[in-house]
Structure formats: C-alpha cells, structure tokens
MDAnalysis code that builds the backbone (N, CA, C; Angstrom):
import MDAnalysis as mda
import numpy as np

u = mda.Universe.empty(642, n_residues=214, atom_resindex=np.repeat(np.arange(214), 3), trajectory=True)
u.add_TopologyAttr("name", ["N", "CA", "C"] * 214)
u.add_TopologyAttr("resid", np.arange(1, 215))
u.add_TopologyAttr("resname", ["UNK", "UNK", "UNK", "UNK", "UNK", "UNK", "UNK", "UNK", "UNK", "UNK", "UNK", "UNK", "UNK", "UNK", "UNK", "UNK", "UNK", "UNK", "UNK", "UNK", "UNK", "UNK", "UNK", "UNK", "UNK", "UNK", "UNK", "UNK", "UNK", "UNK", "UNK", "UNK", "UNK", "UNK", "UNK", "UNK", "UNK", "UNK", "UNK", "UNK", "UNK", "UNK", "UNK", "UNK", "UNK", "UNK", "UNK", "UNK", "UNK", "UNK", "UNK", "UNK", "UNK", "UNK", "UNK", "UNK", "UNK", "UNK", "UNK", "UNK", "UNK", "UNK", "UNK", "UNK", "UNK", "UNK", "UNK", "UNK", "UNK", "UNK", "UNK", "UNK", "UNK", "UNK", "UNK", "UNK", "UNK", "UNK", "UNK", "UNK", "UNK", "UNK", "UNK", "UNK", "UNK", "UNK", "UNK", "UNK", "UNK", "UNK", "UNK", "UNK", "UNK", "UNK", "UNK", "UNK", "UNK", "UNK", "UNK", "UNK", "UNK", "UNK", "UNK", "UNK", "UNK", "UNK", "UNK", "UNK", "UNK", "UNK", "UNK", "UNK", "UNK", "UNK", "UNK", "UNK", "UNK", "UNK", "UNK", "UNK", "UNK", "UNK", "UNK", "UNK", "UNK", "UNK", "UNK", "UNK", "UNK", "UNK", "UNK", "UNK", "UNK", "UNK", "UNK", "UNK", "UNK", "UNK", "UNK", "UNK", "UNK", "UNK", "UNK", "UNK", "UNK", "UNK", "UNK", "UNK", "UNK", "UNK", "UNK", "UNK", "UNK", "UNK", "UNK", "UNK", "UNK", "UNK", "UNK", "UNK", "UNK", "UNK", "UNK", "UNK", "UNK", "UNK", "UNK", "UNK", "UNK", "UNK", "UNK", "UNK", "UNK", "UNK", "UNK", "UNK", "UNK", "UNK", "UNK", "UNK", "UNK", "UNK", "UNK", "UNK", "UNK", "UNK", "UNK", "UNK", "UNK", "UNK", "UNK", "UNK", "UNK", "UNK", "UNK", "UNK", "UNK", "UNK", "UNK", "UNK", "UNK", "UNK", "UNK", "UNK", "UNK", "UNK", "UNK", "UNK", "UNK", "UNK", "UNK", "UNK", "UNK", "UNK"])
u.atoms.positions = np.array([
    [-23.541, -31.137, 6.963],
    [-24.198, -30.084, 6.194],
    [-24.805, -29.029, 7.125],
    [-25.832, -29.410, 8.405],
    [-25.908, -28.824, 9.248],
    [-25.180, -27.391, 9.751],
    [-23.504, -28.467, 10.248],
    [-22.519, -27.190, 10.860],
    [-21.886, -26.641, 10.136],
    [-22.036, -27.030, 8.509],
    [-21.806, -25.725, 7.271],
    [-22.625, -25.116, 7.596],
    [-24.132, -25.019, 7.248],
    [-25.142, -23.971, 7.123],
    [-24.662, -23.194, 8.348],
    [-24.690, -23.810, 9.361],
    [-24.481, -22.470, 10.775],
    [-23.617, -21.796, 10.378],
    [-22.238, -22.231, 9.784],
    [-20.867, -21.692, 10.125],
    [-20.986, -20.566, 9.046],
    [-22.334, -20.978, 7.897],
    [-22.345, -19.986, 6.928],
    [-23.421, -18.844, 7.716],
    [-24.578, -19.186, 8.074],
    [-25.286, -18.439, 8.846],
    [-24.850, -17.523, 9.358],
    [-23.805, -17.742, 10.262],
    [-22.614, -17.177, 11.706],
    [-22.267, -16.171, 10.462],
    [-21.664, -16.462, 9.500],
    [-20.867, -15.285, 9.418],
    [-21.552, -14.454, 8.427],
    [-22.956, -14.711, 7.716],
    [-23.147, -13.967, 7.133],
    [-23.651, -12.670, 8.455],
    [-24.504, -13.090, 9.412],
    [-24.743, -12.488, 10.557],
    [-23.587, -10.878, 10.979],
    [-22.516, -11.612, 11.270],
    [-21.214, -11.059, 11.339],
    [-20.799, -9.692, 10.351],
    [-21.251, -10.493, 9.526],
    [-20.753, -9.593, 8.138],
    [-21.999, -8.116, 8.734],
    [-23.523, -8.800, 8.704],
    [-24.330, -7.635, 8.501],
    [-24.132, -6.764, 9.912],
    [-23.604, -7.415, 10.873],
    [-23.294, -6.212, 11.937],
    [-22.430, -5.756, 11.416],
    [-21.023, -6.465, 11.104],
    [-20.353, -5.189, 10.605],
    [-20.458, -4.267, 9.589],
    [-21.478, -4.201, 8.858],
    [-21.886, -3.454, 8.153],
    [-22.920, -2.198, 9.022],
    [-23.551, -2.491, 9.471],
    [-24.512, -1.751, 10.405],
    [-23.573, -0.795, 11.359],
    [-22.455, -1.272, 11.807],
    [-21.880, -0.889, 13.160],
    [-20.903, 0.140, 12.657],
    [-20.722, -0.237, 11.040],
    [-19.875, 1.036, 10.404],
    [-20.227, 1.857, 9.776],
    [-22.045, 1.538, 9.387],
    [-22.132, 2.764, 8.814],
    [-22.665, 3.537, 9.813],
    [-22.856, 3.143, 11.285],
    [-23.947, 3.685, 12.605],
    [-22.045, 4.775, 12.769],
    [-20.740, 4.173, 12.964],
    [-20.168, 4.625, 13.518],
    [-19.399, 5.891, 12.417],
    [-19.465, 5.651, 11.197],
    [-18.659, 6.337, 10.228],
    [-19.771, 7.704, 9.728],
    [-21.043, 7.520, 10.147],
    [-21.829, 8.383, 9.574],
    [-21.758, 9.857, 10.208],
    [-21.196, 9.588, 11.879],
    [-21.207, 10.577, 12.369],
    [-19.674, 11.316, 12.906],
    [-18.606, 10.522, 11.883],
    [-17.435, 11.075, 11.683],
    [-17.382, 12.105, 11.091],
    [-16.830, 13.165, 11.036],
    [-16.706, 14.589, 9.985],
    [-15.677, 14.152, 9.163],
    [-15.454, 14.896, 7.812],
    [-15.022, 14.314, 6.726],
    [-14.445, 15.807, 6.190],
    [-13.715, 16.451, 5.587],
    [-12.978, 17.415, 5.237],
    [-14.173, 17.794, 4.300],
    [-14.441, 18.995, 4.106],
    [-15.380, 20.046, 3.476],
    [-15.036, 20.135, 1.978],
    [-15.640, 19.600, 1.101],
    [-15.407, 19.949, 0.065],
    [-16.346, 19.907, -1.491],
    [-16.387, 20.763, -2.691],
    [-17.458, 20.712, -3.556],
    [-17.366, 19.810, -4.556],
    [-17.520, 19.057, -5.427],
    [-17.715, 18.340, -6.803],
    [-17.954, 19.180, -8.115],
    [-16.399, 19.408, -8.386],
    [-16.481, 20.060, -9.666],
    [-16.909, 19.720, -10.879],
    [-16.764, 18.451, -10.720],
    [-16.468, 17.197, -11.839],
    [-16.468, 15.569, -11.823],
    [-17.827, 14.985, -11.856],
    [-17.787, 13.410, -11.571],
    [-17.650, 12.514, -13.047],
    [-17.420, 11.717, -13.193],
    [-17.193, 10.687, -14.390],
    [-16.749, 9.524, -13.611],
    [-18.118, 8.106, -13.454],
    [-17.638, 7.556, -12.998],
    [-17.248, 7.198, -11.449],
    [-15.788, 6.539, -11.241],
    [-14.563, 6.100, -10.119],
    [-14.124, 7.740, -9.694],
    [-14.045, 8.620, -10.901],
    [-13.334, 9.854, -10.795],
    [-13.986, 10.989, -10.272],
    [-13.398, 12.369, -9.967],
    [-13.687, 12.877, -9.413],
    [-12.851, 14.138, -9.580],
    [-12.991, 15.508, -9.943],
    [-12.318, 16.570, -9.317],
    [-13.460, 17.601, -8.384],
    [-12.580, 17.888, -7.385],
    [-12.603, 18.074, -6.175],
    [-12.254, 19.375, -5.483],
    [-13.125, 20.696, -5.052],
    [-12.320, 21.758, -4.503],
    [-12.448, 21.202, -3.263],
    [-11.535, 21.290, -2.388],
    [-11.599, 21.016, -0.796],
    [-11.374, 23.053, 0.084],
    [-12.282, 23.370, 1.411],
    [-11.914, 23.960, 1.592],
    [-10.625, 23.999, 2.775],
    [-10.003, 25.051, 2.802],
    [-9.133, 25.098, 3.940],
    [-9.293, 24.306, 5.494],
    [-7.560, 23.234, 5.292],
    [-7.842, 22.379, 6.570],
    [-6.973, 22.154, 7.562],
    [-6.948, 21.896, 8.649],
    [-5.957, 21.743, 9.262],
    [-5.345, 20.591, 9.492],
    [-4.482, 19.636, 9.883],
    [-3.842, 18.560, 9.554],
    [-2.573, 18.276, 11.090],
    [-2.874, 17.215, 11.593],
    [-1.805, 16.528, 12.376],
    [-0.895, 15.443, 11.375],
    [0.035, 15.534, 11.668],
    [0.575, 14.739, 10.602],
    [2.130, 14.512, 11.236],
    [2.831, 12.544, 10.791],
    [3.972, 12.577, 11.451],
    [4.566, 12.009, 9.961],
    [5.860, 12.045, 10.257],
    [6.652, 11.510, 9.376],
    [7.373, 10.141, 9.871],
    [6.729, 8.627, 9.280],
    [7.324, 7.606, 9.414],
    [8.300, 7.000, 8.367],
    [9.083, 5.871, 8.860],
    [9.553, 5.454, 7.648],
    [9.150, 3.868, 7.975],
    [9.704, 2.842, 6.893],
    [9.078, 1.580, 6.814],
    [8.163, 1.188, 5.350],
    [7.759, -0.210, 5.482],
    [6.897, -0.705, 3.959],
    [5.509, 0.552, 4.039],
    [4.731, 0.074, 3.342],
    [2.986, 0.965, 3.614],
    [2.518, 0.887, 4.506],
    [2.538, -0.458, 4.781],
    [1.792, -1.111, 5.992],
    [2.268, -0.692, 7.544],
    [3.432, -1.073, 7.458],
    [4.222, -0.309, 8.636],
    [4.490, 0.814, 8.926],
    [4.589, 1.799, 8.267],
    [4.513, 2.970, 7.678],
    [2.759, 3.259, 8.374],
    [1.774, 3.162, 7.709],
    [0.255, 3.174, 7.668],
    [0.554, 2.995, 9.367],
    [0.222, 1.867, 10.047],
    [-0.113, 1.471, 11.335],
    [1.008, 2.314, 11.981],
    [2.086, 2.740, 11.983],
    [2.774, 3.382, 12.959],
    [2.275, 4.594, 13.456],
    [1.822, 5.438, 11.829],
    [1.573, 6.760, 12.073],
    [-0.004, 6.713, 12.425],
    [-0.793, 5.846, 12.215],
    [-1.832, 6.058, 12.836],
    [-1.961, 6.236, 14.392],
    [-0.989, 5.327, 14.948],
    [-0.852, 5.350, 16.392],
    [-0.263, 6.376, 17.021],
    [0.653, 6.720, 16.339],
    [0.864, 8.009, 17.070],
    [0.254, 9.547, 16.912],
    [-0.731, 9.505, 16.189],
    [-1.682, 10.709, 15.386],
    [-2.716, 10.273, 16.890],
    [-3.148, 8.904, 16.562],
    [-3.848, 8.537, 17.691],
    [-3.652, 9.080, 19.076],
    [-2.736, 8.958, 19.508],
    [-2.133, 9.197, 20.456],
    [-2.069, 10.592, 21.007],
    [-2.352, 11.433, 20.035],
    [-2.691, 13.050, 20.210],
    [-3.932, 13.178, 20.158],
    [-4.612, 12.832, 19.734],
    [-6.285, 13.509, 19.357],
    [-6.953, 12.604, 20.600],
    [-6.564, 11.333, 21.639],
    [-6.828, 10.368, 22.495],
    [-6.339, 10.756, 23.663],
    [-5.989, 11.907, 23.133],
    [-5.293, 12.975, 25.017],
    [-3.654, 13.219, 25.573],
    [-3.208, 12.624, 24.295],
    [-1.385, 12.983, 24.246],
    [-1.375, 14.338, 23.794],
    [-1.626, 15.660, 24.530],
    [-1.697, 16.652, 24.024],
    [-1.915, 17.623, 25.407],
    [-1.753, 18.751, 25.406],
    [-1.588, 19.960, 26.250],
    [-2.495, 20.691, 25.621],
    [-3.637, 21.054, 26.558],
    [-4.522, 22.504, 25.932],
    [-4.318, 24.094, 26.728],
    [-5.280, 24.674, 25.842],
    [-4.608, 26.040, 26.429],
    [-4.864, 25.870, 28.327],
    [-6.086, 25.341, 28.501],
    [-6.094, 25.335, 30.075],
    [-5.420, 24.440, 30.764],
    [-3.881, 23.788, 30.076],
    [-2.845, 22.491, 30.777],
    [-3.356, 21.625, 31.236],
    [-5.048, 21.178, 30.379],
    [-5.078, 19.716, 30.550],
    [-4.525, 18.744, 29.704],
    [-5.754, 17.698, 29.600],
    [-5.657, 16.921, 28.065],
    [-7.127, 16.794, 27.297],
    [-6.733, 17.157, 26.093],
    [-8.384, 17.437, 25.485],
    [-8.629, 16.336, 24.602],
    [-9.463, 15.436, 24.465],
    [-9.768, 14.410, 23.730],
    [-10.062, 15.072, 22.425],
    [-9.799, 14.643, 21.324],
    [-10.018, 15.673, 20.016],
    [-10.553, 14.299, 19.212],
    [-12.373, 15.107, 18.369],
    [-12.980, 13.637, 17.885],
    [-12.043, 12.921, 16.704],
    [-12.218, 11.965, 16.024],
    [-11.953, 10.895, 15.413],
    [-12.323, 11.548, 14.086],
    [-11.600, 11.730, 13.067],
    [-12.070, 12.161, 11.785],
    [-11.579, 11.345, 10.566],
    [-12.363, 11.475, 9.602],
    [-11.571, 10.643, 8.279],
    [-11.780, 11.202, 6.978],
    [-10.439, 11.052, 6.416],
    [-9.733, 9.712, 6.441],
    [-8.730, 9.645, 6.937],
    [-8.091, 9.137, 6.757],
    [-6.406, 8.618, 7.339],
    [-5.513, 9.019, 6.003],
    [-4.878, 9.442, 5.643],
    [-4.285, 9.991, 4.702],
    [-2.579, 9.615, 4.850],
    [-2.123, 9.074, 3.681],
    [-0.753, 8.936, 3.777],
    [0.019, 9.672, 2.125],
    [0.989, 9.366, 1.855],
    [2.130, 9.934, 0.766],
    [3.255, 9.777, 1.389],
    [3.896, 9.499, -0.014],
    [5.537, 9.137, -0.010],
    [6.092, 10.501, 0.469],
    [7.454, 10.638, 1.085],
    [7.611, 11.805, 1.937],
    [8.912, 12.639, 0.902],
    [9.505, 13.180, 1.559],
    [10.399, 14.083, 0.640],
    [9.860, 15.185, -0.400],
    [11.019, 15.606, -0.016],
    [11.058, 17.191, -1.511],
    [10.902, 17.277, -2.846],
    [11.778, 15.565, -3.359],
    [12.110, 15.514, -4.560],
    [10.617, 15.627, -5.849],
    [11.068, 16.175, -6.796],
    [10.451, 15.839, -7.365],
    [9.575, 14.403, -8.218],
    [8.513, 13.609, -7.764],
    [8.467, 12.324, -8.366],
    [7.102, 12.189, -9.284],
    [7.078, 11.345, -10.059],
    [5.819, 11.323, -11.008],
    [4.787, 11.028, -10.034],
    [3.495, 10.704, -11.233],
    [2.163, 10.383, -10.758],
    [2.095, 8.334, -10.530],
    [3.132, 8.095, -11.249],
    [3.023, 6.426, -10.914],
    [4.495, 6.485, -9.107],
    [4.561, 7.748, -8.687],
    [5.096, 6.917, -7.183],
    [4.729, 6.309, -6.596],
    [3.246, 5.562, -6.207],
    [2.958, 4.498, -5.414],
    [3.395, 2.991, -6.121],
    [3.927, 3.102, -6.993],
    [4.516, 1.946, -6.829],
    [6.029, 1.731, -6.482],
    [6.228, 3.054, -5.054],
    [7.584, 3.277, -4.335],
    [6.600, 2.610, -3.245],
    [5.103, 2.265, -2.919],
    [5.054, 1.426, -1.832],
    [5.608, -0.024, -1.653],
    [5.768, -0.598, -3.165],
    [5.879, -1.625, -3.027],
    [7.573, -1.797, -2.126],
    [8.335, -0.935, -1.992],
    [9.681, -1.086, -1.476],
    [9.763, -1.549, -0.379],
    [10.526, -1.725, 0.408],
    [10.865, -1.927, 1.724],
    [10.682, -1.035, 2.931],
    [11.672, -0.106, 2.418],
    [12.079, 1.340, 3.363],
    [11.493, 2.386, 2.419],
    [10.863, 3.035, 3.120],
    [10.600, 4.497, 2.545],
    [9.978, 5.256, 3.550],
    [9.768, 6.800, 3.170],
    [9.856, 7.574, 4.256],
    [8.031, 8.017, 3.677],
    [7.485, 8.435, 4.847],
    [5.911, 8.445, 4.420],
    [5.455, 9.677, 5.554],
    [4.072, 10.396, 5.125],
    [3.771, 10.905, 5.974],
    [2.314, 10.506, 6.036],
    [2.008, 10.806, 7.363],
    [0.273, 10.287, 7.407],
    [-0.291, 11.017, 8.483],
    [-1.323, 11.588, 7.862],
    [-2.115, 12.388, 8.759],
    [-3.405, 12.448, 8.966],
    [-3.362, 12.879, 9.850],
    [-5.705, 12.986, 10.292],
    [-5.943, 14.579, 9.726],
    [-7.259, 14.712, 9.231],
    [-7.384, 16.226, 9.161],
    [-8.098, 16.510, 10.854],
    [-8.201, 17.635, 10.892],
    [-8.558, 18.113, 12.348],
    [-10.199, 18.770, 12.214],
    [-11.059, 18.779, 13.461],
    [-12.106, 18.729, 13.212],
    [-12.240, 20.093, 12.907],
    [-13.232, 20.672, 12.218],
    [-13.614, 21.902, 11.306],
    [-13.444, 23.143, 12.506],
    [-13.897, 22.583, 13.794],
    [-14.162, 23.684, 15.141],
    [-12.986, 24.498, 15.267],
    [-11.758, 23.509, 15.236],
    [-10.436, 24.304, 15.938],
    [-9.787, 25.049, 14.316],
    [-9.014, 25.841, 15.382],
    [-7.737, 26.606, 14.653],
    [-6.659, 26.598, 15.157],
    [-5.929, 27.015, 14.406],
    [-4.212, 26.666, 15.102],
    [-4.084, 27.442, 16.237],
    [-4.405, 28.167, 16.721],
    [-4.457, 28.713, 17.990],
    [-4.925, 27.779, 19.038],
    [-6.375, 26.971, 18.508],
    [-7.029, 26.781, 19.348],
    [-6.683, 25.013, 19.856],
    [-6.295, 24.525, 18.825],
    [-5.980, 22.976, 18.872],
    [-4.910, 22.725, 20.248],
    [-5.337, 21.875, 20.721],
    [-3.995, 21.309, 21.914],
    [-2.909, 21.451, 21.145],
    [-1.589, 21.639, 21.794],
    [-0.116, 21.247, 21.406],
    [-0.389, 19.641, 21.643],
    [0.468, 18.744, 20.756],
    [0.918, 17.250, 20.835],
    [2.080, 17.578, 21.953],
    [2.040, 16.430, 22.744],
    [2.851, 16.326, 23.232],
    [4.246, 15.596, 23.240],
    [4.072, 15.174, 22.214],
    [5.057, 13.986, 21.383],
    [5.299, 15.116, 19.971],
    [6.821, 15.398, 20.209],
    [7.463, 16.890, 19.315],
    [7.381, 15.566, 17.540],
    [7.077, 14.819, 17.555],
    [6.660, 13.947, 16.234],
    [5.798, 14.471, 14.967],
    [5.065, 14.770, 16.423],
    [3.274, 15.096, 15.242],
    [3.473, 16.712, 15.097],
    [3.325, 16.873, 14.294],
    [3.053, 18.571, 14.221],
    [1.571, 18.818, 13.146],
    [1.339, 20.039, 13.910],
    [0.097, 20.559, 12.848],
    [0.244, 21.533, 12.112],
    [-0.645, 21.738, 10.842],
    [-0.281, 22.105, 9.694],
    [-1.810, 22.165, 9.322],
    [-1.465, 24.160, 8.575],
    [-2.606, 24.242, 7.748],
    [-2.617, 24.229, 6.469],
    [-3.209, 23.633, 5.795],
    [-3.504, 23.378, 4.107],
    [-4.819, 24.600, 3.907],
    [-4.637, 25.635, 2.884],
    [-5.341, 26.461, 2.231],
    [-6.317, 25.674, 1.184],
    [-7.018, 26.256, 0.668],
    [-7.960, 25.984, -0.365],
    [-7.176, 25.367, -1.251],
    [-7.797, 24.007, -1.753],
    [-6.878, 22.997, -2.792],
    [-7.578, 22.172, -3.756],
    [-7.425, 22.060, -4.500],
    [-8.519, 21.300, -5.612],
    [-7.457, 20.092, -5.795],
    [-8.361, 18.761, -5.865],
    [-7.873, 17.428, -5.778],
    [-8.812, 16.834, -7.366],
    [-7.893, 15.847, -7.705],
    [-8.261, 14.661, -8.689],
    [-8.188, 13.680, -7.854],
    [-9.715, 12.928, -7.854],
    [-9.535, 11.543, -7.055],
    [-10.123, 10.275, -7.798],
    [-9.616, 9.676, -7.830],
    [-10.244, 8.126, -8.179],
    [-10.619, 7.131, -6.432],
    [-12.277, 6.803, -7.119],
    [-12.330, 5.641, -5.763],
    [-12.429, 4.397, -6.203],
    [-12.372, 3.579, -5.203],
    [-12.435, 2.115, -5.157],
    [-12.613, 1.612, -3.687],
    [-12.956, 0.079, -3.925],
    [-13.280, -0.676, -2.246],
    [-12.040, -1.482, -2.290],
    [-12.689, -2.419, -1.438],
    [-11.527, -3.328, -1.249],
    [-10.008, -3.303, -0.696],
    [-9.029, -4.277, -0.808],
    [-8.039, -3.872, 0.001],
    [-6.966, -2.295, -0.354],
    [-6.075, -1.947, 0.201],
    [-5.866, -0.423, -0.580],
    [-4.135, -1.275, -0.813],
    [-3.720, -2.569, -0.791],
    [-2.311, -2.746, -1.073],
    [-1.431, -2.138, -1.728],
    [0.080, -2.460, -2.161],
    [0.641, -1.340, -2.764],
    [0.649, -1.283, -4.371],
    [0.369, -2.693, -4.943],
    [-0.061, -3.194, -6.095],
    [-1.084, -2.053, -7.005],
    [-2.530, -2.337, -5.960],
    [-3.677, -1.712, -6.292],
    [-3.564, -0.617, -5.918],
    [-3.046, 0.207, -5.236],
    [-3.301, 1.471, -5.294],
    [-2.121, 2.142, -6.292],
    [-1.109, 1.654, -6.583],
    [0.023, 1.637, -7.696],
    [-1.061, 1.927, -9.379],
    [-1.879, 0.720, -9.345],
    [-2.802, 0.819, -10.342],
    [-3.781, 1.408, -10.607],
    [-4.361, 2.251, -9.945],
    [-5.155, 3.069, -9.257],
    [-4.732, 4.118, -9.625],
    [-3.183, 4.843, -9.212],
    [-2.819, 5.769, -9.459],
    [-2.374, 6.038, -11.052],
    [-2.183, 5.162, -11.880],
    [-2.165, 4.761, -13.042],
    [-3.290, 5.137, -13.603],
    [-4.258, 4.712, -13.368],
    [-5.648, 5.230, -14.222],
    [-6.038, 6.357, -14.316],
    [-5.602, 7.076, -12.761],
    [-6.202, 8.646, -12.671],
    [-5.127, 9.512, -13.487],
    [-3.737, 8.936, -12.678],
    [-3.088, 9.499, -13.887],
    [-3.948, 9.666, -16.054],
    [-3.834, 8.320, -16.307],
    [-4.186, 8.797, -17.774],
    [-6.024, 9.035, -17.804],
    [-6.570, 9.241, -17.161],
    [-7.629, 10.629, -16.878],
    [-7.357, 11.505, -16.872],
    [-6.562, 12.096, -16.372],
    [-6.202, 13.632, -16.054],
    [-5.230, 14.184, -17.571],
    [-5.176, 12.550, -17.936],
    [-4.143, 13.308, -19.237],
    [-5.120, 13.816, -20.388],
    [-6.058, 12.907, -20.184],
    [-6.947, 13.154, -21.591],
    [-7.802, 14.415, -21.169],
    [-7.622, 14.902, -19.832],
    [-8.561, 16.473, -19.843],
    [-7.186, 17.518, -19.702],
    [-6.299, 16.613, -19.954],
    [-4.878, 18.132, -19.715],
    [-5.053, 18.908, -18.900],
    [-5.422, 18.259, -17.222],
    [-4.798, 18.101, -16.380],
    [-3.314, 18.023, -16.229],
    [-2.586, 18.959, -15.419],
    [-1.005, 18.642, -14.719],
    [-1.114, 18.624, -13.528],
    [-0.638, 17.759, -12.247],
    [-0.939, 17.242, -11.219],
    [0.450, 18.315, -10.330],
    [-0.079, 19.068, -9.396],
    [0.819, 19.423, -8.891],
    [1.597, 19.277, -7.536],
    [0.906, 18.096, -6.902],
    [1.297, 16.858, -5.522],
    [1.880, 16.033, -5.591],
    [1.920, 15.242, -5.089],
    [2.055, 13.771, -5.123],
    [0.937, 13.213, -4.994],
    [0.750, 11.889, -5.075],
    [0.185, 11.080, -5.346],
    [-0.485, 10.808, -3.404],
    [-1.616, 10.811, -3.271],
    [-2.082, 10.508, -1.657],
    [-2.624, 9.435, -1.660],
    [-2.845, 8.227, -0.510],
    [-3.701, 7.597, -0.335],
    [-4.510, 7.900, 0.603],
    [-5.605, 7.696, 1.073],
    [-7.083, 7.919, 1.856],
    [-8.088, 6.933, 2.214],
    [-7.948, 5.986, 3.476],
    [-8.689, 5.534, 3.379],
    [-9.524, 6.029, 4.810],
    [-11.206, 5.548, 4.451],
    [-12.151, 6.374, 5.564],
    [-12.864, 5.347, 6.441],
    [-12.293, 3.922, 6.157],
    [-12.836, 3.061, 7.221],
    [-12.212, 2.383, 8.405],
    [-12.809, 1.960, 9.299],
    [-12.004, 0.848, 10.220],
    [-11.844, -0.277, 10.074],
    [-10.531, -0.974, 10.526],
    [-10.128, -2.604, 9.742],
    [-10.808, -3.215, 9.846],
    [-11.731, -3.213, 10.540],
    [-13.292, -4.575, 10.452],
    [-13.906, -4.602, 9.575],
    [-14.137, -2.991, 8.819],
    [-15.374, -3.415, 7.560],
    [-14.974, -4.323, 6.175],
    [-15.755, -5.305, 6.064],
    [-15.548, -5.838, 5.059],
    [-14.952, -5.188, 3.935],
    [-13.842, -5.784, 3.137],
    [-13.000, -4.931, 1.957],
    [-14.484, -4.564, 0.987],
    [-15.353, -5.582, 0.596],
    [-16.013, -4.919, 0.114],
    [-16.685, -3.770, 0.091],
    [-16.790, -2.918, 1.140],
    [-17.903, -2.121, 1.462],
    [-16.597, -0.865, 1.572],
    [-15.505, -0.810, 1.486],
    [-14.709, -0.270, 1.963],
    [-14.152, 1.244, 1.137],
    [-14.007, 2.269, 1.594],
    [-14.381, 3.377, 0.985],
    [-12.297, 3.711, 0.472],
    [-11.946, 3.713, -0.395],
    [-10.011, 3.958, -0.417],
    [-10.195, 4.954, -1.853],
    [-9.364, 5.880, -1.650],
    [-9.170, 6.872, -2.676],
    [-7.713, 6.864, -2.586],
    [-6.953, 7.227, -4.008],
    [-6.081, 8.175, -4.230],
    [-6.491, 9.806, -5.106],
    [-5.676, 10.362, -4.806],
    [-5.790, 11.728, -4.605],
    [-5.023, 12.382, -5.108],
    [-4.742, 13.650, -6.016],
    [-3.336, 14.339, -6.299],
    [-3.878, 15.946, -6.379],
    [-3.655, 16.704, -5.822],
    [-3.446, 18.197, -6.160],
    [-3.152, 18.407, -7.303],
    [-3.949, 19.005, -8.054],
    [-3.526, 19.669, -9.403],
    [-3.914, 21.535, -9.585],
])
C-alpha cells in the first residue's frame, strides 16, 4: 500500500510540474492576433488579422503527416535558414501548429474524417512571429518550406482538450459544421486542425481546435 501511495504521489507531483512548466513556457509564446466576434460555448467566430505562415506539404496518416512537418518547419525557425546578413537567424517558437488535408479539390466540412486514411497529402504550418515580413524573414533553406502570407480572415472554431486523433477531431468537425448551419454560415476553407501545446502536457489540460474560414 505504501509503494502505491508513492507511485501515486510521484505522479501526481509530475503531473503538477507539467502543468506549471507549460503554462510558465506557453504563456510567453505569441499566438496569431485576433478579435471574438462571437462566443457560444466550445464555439467561436473569429476575425484573425493578417499573417504570415511557413508551411510544408507532407504526405502520410495524421500522425505522420503531423510529426514530419513539424520537424521540418522546425528545422527553419531553429536556424535552417539564410538571413539577409548570410547568417542563420533563430526565429521564436509560435503556436499553434496548424495542419489540413492538402489539394485543390473541392471537399466538404466532414473531410477530417480523410484523416482516418492511410496516405494523404497534408499541409502544416507555424504562423511567423508578428515582427517579420516577407522581406524581412530568413529564406528556408530546405526549398520544402515556403512562406506565405494570409490577409485578414474570419474563422469558425470549435475547442476541446484532450487527444486531437482522427476520430475526434472528425467529430469535432461535425458539430461545428451543424453550428454554422443553424446561423447560415457557408464555410469557405477546409476544415484545419490547431493544436497549441507540447506532447508532455497532460491531454487534459490540452488546448486543440478545428477551424474553417467562412
């Protein structure tokens, strides 16, 4: 009974640093600029202002997909990059992490449940910190990542914690969908996922949105 209580002790311990250590480290992340048009709830519409965006195109499940392109987004803003004075410029850490199913085609508001597939083609990107402009941002040095500016955009978002799988965020996108129907809302994106934490924080505490341009 003893080396239960510890083993429970131990990790409640665990738990409260990682709680402490993410909100000490996430508080002073920058987060894309934007107003609250409209709360109800999980929901949310959203003007965002004008942003800039590194972003690669992977293919693979979510997951594989998710972790690939983080690493190589990583990999630019961590000093894989050329600045105007031909060094390498460390560029800060921002969130969220943002992904979507990739292509032209036209697809509904239930496409995340194209995560559940095997193969699919995805894009995932960091927004860039508020300071730079496309002038001013390093070139990547890996012809993968390219940057990209997004203009003024108004978003529908639903949140939730916990894990962001392809199931639940499938269902997720389902709900906001028939929200947006009953205010006649028409969604004019795709469907995004967003999540703004690091893999340590407990799913509970864990901040995951989907997202759609309308």
């Amino acid at each position: 009974m003893k080396k239960l209580f510890a083993k429970v002790k131990s990790g409640l311990l665990l738990g409260l640093i990682s709680i402490l250590y993410t909100g000490a480290s996430m508080a002073a992340i920058e987060e894309p600029t934007y107003s609250v048009i409209e709360k109800s709830g999980a929901f949310e519409l959203r003007a965002y202002e004008p942003k800039i965006i590194a972003e690669v195109t992977v293919s693979g499940s979510m997951k594989q997909a998710s972790n690939k392109g983080f690493k190589m987004i990583a990999g630019y803003i961590f000093g894989g990059n050329t600045s105007q004075q031909g060094d390498a410029e460390k560029i800060s850490m921002t969130t969220p992490v943002t992904m979507e199913p990739s292509g032209s085609e036209k697809i509904s508001m239930t496409a995340p449940v194209m995560m559940q597939q095997g193969d699919s083609q995805w894009r995932v990107h960091f927004v860039m910190p508020s300071k730079y402009t496309m002038a001013t941002l390093p070139k990547p040095n890996n012809s993968e990542v390219t940057l990209r500016e997004i203009p003024k955009q108004n978003y529908a978002v639903i949140r939730f914690s916990g894990l962001a799988g392809p199931q639940k965020v499938a269902n997720m996108t389902a709900s906001l969908e028939k929200w947006l129907a009953t205010k006649n809302i028409t969604p004019t994106g795709k469907p995004e996922l967003s999540r703004y934490d690091p893999p340590w924080t407990i799913p509970l505490f864990r901040r995951n949105e989907v997202m759609v341009a309308y």
